[in-house]
C-alpha positions as CSV (number, residue, x, y, z in Angstrom):
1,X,133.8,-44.5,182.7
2,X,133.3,-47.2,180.0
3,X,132.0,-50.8,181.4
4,X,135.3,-52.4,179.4
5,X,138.6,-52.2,182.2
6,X,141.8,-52.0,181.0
7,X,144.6,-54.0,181.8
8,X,147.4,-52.7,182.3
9,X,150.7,-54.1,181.6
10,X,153.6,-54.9,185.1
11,X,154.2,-51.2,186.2
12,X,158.3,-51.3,185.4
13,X,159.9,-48.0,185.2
14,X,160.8,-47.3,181.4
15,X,162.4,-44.3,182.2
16,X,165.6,-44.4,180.1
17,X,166.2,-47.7,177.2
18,X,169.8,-47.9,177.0
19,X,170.5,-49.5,173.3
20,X,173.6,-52.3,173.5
21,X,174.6,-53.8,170.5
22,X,175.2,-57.5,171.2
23,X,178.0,-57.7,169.3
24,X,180.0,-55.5,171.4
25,X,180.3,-57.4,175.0
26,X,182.5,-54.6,176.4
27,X,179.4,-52.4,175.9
28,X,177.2,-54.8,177.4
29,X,179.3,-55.1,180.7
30,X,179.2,-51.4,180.8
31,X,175.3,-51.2,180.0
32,X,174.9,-53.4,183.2
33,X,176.9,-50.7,185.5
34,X,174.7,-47.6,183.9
35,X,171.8,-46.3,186.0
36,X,169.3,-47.0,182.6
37,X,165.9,-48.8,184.0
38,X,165.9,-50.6,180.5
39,X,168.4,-52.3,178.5
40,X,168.0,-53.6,175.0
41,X,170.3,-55.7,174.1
42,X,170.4,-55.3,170.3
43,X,170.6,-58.2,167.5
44,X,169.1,-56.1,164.9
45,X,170.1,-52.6,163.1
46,X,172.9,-52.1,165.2
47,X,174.9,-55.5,164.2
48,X,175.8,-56.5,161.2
49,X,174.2,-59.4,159.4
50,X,178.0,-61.5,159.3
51,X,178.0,-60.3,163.4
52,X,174.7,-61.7,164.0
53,X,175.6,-65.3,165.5
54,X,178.3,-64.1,167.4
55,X,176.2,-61.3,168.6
56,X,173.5,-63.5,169.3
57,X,176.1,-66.2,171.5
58,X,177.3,-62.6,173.6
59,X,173.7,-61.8,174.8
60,X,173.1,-65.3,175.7
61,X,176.5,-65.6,177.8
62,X,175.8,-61.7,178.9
63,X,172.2,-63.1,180.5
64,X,174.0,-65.7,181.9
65,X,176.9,-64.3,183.6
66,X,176.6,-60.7,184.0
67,X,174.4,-58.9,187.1
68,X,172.3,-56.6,186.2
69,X,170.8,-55.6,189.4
70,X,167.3,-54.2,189.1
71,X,167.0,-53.6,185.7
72,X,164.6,-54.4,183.2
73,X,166.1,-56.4,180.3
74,X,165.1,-56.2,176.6
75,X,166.2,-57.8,173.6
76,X,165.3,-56.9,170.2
77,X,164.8,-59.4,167.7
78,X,165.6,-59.3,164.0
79,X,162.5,-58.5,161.7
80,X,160.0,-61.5,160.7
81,X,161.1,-61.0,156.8
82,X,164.7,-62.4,158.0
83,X,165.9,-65.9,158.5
84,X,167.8,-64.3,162.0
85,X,164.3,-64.1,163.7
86,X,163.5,-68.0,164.5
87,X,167.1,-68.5,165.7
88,X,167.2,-65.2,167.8
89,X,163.9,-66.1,169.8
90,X,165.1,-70.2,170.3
91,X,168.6,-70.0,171.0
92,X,167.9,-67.1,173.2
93,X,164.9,-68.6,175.4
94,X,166.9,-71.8,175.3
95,X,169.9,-71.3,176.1
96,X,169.3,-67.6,177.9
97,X,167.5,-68.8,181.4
98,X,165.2,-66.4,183.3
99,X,167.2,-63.3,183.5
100,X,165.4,-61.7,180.5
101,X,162.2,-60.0,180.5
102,X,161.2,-59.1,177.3
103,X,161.6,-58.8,173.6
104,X,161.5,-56.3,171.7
105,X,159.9,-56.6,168.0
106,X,161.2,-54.6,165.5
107,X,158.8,-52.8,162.3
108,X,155.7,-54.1,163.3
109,X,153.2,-54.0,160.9
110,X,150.7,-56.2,161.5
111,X,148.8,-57.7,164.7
112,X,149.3,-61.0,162.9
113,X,153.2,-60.4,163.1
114,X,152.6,-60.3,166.9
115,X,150.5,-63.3,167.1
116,X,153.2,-64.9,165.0
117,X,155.9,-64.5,167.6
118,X,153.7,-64.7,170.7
119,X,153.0,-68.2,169.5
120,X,156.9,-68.9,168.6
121,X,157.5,-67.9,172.1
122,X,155.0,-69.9,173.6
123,X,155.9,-72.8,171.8
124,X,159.9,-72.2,173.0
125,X,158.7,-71.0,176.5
126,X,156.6,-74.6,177.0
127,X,159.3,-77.1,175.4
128,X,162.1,-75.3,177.9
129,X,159.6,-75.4,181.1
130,X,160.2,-71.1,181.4
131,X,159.1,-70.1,184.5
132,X,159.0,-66.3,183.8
133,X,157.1,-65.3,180.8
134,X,158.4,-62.7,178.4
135,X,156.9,-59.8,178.1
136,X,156.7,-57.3,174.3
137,X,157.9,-54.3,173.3
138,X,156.9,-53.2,170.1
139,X,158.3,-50.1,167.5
140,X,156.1,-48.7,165.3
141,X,158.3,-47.4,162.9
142,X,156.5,-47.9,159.5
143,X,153.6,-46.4,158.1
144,X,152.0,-49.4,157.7
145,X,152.7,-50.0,161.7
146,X,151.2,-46.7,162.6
147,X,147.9,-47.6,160.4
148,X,148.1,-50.6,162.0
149,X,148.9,-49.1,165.6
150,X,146.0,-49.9,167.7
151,X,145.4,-53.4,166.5
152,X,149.3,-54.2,167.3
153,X,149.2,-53.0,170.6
154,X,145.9,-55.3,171.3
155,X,147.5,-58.1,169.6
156,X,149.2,-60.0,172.4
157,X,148.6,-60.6,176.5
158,X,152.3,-60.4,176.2
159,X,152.3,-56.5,175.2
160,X,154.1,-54.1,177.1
161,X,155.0,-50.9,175.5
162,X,155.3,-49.2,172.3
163,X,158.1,-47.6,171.0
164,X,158.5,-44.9,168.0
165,X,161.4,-45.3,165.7
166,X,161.6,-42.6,164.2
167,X,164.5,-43.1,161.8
168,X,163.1,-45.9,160.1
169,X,159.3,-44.4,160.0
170,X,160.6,-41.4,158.1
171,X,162.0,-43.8,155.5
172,X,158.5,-45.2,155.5
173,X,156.7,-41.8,155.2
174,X,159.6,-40.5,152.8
175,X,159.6,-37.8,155.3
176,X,162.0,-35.0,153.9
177,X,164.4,-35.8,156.5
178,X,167.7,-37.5,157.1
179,X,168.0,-36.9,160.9
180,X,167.2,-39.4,163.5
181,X,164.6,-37.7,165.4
182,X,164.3,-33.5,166.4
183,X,162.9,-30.7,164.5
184,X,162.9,-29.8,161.0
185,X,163.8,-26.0,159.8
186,X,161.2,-27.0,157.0
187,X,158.7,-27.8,159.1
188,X,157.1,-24.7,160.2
189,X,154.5,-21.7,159.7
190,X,154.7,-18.0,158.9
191,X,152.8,-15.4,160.6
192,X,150.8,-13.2,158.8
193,X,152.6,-9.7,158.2
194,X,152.2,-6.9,160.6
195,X,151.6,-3.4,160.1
196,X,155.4,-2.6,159.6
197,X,155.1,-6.0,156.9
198,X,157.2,-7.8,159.2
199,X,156.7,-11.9,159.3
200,X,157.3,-14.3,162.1
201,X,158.5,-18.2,161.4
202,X,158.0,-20.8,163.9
203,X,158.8,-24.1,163.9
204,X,156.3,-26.8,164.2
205,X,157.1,-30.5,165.6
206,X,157.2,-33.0,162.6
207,X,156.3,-36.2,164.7
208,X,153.9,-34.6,167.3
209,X,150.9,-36.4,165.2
210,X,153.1,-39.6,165.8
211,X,154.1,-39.7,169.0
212,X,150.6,-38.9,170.5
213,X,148.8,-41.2,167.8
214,X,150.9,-44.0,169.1
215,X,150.2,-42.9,172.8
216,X,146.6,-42.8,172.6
217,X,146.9,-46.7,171.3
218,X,149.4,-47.5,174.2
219,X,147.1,-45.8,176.8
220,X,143.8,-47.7,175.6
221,X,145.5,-50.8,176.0
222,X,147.0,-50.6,179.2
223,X,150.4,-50.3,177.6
224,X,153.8,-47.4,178.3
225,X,154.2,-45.7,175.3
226,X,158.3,-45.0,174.5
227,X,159.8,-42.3,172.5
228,X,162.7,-43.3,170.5
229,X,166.2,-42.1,169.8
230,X,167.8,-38.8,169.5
231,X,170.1,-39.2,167.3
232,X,172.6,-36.1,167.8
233,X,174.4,-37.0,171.2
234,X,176.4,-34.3,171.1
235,X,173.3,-32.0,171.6
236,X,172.3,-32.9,175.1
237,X,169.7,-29.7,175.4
238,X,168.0,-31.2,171.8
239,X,167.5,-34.3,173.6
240,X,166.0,-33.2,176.7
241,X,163.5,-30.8,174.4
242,X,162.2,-33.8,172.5
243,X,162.3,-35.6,175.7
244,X,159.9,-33.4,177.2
245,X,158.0,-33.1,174.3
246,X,157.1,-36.7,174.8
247,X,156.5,-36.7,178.5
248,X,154.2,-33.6,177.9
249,X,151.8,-36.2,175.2
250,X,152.2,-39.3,177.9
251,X,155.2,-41.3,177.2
252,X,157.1,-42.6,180.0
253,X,160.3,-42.8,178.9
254,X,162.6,-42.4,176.0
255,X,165.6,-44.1,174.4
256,X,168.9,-43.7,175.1
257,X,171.3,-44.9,172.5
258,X,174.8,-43.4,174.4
259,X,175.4,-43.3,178.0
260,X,175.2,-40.0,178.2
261,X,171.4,-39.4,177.0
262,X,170.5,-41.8,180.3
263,X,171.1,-39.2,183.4
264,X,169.3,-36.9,180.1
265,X,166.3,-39.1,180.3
266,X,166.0,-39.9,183.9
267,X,165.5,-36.4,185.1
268,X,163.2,-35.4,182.5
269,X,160.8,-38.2,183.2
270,X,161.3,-38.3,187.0
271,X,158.9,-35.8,188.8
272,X,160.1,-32.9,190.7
273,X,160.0,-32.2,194.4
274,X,157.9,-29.0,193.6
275,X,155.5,-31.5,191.1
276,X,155.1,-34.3,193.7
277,X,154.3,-31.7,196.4
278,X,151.6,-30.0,194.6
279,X,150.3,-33.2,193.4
280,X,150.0,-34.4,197.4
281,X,148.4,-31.1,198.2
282,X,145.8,-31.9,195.5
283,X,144.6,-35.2,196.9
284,X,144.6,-33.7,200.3
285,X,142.3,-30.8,199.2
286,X,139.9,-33.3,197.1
287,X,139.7,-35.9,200.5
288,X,138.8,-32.3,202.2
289,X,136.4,-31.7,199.6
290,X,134.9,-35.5,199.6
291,X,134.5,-35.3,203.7
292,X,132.4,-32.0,202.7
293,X,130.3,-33.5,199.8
294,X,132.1,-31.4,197.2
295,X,133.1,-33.3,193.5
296,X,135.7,-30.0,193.1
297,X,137.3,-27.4,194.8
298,X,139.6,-24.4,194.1
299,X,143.5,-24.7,194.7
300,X,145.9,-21.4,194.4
301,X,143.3,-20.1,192.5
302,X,142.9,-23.2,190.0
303,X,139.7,-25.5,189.7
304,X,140.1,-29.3,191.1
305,X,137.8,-32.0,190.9
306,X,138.0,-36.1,190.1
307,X,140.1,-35.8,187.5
308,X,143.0,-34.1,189.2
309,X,142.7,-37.2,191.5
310,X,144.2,-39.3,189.0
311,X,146.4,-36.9,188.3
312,X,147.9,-36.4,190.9
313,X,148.1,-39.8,191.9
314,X,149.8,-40.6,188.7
315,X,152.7,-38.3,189.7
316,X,152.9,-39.7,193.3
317,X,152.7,-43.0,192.3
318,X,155.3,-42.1,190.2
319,X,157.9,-40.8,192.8
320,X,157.1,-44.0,194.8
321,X,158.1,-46.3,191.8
322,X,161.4,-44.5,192.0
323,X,162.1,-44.3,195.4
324,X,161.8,-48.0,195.5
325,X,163.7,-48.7,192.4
C-alpha cells in the first residue's frame, strides 16, 4: 500500500443521472418523482442558446420550490468559452439556496478550467454566506480532456466524479461515428481462416480504452467514475450491455437521458442477492482464516485472500448504501 491516502469523495449513490433540460419545467417536476439517485438539471447542450435565461430562472425556482426527496442534485453549467458560464454559477448560487449539490462542468480540458470555477464558486459561495458547499462533476469528453484526465480529476477538493461523454469526444477524436454511445460494426477483428477457409468477425468495444482510462484517474483520486449516455432509447437491451460494460471496468453508474434508461441503470449497478451473499460468505471465510493465521483460503474451489476482502466489502457496502437510500 503506498504511504500517500486517498480521499475519497461523500459516498452518494450515482447509480442512474437522469438528464433534465431546464428549459422544460414539466420535465423537471417529473425528474423529481423518478426513482434516478442523480439529477442534472441541464443549462447546456440540451437548451438552446435564446432558452438559456429562461432555462436558467426554471432551475432556480425548480430548487426552490420543488421536493426532491433524497436525491442528489446536479446542474451542468455552460462551457468556460461562453458568456452563459459566469451568469449560470451567480444567479444560481444566489438566488438557488442549499437544495443543490453540485455542478456539473462540461468539456473539461484543463485542471486550470477547474481551478477557474472552483474559485468563481468560492468567491459566490463566501459573498452569499453558503452553508453547503458544492461539490464537481466533471465530463471528459474531448481529447484534450482525456490527455488532460488525471490532472482534472486532481484539480479541485471540490471533485466528485467523472463522466464520459461520449458524443462530444467522438467529435473530438473524429471517431468514424455518428452514434451517441454503443458499438461500431467497423470496429472489430477477423479470425484467422480455418481449415475449411472459414473467417470469424467479432466486434470490439470502441470506447473500452476510454472508459477505463478515465476510471483509473477517477479511482486514484478518490473520485466515482460515470458512464455517459446511450443514445438509442428505444434499444433498452443496448443500454443495459454498455451499462455493464462499464460496471465490469468500475464505474458506478451511468446516464440516463429518458425515464425509461433509469429502472435500466438501477438494476445493472445494484448488486444481486446471489453477489451480496457470496461476497458475505467471503469475509466470513477470510475472518475464519485470520482467527487461524492464514492471509488466504479456498472458497467453492476458488483462491481467497486480502484482496477479496475489499472486494467483498465493496459489494456489501454497496447493498447497505441502497438499503438505506
Amino acid at each position: 500500500m503506498s504511504f500517500k491516502i486517498v480521499e475519497q469523495a461523500p459516498a452518494r449513490l450515482n447509480r442512474t443521472e437522469l438528464a433534465v433540460p431546464g428549459s422544460n419545467y414539466r420535465f423537471i417536476e417529473k425528474a423529481a418523482e423518478s426513482p434516478a439517485d442523480v439529477i442534472f438539471l441541464d443549462l447546456e447542450d440540451a437548451v438552446a442558446p435564446d432558452d438559456k435565461p429562461q432555462a436558467r430562472k426554471n432551475i432556480i425556482k425548480a430548487l426552490n420550490e420543488i421536493d426532491f426527496g433524497n436525491k442528489t442534485m446536479s446542474v451542468r453549467i455552460n462551457g468556460l468559452d461562453t458568456h452563459y458560464m459566469y451568469r449560470d454559477v451567480i444567479d444560481i448560487i444566489e438566488q438557488g439556496g442549499e437544495r443543490l449539490d453540485l455542478f456539473m462542468i462540461p468539456k473539461a480540458g484543463t485542471a486550470a478550467d477547474i481551478y477557474a470555477v472552483d474559485m468563481l464558486v468560492t468567491q459566490a459561495e463566501d459573498a452569499v454566506g453558503r452553508k453547503k458547499k458544492l461539490g464537481f462533476e466533471m465530463i471528459i469528453e474531448t481529447a484534450l480532456g482525456m490527455s488532460n484526465v488525471d490532472a482534472i480529476a486532481a484539480a479541485s477538493p471540490r471533485n466528485e466524479s467523472l463522466h464520459f461523454g461520449v458524443a462530444d469526444y467522438a467529435a473530438s477524436t473524429r471517431a468514424r461515428t455518428t452514434v451517441i454511445g454503443g458499438p461500431n460494426p467497423m470496429y472489430g477483428v477477423l479470425t484467422d481462416a480455418t481449415e475449411s477457409g472459414e473467417r470469424d468477425y467479432h466486434w470490439g468495444d470502441m470506447w473500452h480504452y476510454a472508459i477505463a482510462r478515465m476510471v483509473v484517474a477517477a479511482r486514484a483520486n478518490g473520485l466515482r467514475p460515470v458512464d455517459g449516455p446511450f443514445g438509442d432509447i428505444q434499444d433498452p437491451d443496448g443500454y443495459k450491455a454498455q451499462a455493464f460494460r462499464a460496471a465490469v471496468l468500475g464505474c458506478e453508474g451511468k446516464w440516463a437521458i429518458h425515464p425509461s434508461q433509469i429502472e435500466l441503470g438501477q438494476a445493472v449497478f445494484s448488486p444481486s442477492e446471489a453477489e451480496v451473499e457470496k461476497a458475505k460468505r467471503i469475509l466470513d471465510a477470510m475472518e475464519q482464516a485470520q482467527k487461524e493465521g492464514k492471509g488466504a483460503v479456498t472458497l467453492d474451489g476458488r483462491l481467497i485472500d486480502i484482496a477479496s476482502i475489499k472486494q467483498a466489502e465493496n459489494l456489501v457496502n454497496k447493498a447497505k448504501q441502497i438499503a438505506g437510500s
